[in-house]
Structure formats: C-alpha cells, structure tokens
Biopython code that builds the backbone (N, CA, C, O; Angstrom):
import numpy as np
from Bio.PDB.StructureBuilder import StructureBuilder

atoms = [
    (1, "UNK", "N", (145.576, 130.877, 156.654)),
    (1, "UNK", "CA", (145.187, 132.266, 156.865)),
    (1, "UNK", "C", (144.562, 132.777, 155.577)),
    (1, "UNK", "O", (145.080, 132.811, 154.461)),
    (2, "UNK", "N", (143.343, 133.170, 155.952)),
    (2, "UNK", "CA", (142.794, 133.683, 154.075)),
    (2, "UNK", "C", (143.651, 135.050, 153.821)),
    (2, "UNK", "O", (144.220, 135.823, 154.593)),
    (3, "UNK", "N", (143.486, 135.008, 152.301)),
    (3, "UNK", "CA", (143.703, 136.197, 152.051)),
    (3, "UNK", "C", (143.847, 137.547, 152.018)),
    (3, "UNK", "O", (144.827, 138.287, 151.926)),
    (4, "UNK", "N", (142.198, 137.793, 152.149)),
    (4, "UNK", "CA", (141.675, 138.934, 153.076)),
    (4, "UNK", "C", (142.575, 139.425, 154.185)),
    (4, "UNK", "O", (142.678, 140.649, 154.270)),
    (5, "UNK", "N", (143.217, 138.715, 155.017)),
    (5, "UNK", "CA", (143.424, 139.107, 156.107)),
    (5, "UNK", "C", (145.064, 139.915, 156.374)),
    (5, "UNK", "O", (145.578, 140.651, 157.216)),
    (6, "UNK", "N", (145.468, 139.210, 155.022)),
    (6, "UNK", "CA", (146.548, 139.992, 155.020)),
    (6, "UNK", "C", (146.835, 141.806, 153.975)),
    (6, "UNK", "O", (147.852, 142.460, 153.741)),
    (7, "UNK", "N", (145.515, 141.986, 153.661)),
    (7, "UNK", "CA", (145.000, 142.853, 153.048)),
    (7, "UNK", "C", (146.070, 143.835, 151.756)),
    (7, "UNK", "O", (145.996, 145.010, 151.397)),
    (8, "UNK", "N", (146.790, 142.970, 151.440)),
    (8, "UNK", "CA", (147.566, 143.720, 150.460)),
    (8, "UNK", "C", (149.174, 143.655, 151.359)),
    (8, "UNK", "O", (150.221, 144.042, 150.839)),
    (9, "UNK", "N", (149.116, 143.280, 152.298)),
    (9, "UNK", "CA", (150.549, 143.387, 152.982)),
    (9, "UNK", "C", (151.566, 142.351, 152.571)),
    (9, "UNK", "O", (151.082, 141.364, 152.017)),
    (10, "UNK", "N", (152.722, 142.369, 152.710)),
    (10, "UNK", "CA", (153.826, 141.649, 152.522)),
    (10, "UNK", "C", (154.742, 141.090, 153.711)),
    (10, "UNK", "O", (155.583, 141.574, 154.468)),
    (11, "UNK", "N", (153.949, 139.359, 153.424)),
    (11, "UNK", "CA", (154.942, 139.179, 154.948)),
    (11, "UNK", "C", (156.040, 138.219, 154.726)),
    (11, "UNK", "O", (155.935, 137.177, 154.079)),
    (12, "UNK", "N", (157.439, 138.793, 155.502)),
    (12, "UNK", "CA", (158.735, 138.110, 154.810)),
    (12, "UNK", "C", (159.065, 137.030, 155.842)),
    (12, "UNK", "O", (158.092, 136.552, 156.425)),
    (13, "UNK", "N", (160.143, 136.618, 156.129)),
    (13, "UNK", "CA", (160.714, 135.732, 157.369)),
    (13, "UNK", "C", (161.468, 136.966, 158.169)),
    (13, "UNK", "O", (161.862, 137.009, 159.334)),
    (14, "UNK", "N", (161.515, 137.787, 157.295)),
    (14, "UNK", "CA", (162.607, 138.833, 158.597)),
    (14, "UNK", "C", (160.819, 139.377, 159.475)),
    (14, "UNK", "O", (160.895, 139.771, 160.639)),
    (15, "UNK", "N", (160.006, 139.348, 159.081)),
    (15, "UNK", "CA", (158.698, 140.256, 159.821)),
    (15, "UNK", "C", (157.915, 139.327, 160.911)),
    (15, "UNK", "O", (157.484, 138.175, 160.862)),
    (16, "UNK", "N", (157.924, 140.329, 161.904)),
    (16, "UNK", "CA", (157.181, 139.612, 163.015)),
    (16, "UNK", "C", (155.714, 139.731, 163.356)),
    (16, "UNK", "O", (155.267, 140.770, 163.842)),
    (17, "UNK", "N", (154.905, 138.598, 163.087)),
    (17, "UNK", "CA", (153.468, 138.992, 163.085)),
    (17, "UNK", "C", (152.748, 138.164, 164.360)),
    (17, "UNK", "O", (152.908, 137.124, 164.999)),
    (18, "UNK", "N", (151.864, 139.302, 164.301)),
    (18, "UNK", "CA", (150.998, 138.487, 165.813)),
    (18, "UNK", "C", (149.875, 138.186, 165.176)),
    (18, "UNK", "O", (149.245, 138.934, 164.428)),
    (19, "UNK", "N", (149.479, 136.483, 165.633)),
    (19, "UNK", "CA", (147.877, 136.549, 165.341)),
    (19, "UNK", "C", (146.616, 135.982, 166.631)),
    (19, "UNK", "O", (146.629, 135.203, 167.584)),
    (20, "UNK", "N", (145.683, 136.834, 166.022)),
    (20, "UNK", "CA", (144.576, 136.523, 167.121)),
    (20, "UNK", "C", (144.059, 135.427, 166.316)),
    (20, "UNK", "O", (144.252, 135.296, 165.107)),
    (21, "UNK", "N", (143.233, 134.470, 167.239)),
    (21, "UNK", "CA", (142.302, 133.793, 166.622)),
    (21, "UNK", "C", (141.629, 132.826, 167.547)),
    (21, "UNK", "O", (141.465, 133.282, 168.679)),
    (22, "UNK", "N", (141.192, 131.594, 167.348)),
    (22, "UNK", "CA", (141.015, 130.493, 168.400)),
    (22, "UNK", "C", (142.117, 128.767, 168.092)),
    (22, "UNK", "O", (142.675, 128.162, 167.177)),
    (23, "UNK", "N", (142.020, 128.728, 168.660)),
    (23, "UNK", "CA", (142.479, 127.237, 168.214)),
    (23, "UNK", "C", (141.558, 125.905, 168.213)),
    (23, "UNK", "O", (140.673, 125.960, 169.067)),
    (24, "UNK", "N", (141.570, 124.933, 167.578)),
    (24, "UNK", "CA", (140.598, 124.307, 167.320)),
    (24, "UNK", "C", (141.413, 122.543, 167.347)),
    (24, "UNK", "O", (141.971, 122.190, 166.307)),
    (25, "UNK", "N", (141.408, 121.492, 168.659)),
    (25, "UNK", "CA", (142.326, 120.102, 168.453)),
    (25, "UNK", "C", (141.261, 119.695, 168.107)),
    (25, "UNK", "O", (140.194, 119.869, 168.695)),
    (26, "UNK", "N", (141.516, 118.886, 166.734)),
    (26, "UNK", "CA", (140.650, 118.234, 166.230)),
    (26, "UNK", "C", (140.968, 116.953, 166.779)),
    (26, "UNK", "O", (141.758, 116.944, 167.723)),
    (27, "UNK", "N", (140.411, 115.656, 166.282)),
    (27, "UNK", "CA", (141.153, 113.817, 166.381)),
    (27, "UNK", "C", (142.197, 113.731, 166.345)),
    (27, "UNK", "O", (142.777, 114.132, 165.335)),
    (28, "UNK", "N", (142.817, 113.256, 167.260)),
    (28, "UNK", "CA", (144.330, 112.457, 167.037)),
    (28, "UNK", "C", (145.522, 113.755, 167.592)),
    (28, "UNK", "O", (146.750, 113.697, 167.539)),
    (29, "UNK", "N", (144.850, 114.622, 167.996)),
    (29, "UNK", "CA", (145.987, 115.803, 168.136)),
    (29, "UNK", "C", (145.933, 116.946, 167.425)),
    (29, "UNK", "O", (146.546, 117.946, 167.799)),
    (30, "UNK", "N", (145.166, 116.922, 166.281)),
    (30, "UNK", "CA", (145.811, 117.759, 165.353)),
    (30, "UNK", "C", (145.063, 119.125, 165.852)),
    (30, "UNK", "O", (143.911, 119.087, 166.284)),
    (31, "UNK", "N", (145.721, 120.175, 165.768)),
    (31, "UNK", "CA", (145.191, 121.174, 166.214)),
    (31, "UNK", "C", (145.429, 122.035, 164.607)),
    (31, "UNK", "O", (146.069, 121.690, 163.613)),
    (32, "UNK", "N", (144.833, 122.930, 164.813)),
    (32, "UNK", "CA", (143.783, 123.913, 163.432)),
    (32, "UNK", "C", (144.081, 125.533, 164.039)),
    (32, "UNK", "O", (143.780, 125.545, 165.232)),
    (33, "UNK", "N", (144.493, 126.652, 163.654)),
    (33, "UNK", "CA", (144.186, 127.736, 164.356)),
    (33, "UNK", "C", (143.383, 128.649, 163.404)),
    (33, "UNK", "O", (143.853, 128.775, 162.273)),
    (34, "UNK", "N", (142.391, 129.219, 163.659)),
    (34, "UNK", "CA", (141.336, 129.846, 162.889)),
    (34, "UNK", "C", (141.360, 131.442, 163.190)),
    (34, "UNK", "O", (140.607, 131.928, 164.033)),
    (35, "UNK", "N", (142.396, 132.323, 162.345)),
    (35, "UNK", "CA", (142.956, 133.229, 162.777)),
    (35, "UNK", "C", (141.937, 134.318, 162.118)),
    (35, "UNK", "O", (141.516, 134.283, 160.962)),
    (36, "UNK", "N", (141.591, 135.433, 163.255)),
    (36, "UNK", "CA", (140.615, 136.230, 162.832)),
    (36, "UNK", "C", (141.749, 137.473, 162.342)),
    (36, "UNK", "O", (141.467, 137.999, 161.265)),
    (37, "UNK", "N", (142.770, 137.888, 162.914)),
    (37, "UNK", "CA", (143.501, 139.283, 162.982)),
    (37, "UNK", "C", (145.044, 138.505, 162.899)),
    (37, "UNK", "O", (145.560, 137.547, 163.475)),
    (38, "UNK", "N", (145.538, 139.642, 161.675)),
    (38, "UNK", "CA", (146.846, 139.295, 161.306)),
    (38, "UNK", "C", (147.843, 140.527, 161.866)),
    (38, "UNK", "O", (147.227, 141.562, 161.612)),
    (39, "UNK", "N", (148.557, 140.718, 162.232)),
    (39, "UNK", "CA", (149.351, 142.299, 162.768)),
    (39, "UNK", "C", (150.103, 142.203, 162.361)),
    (39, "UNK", "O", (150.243, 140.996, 162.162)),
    (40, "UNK", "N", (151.299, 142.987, 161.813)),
    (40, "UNK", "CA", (152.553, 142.920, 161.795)),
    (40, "UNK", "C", (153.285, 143.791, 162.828)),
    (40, "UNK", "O", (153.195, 145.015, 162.923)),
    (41, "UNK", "N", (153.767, 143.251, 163.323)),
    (41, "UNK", "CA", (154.618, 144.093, 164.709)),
    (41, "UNK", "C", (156.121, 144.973, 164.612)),
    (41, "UNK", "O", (157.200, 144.381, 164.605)),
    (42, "UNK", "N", (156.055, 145.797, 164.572)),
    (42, "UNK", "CA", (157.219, 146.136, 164.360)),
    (42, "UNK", "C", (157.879, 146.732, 165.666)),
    (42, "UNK", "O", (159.046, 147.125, 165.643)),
]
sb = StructureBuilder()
sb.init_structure("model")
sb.init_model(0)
sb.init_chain("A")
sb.init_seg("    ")
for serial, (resi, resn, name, xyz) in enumerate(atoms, 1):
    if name == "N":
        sb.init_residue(resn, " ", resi, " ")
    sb.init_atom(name, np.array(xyz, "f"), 0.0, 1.0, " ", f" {name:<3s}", serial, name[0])
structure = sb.get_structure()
C-alpha cells in the first residue's frame, strides 16, 4: 500500500480498515492487490 494513501493516518491492529482496489493472480498463484482507497472504519 503506498504511502500516500494512508495520508498521515495511523493504522494499529485494534483498527479496522476497508480497502478498494483490484486484484491482480500473477504465475503460480500468487495474487498482488493494487489498492486504490484505504478507509478506516469505525
């Protein structure tokens, strides 16, 4: 997740975040998620 996207926010293990993005399976399985929008949900 770049930087940018979390724009100064602080995310802990107690915080629940949603993300948009696409997903991307590359060879062999491996899947990639290319997250445009970070939320934190409260």
């Amino acid at each position: 997740i770049d930087d940018k996207l979390f724009a100064g926010r602080t995310v802990t293990p107690q915080n629940t975040v949603r993300l948009h993005g696409e997903v991307d399976v590359e060879h062999y399985g491996y899947r990639e998620i290319d997250v445009d929008v970070l939320e934190i949900v409260k």
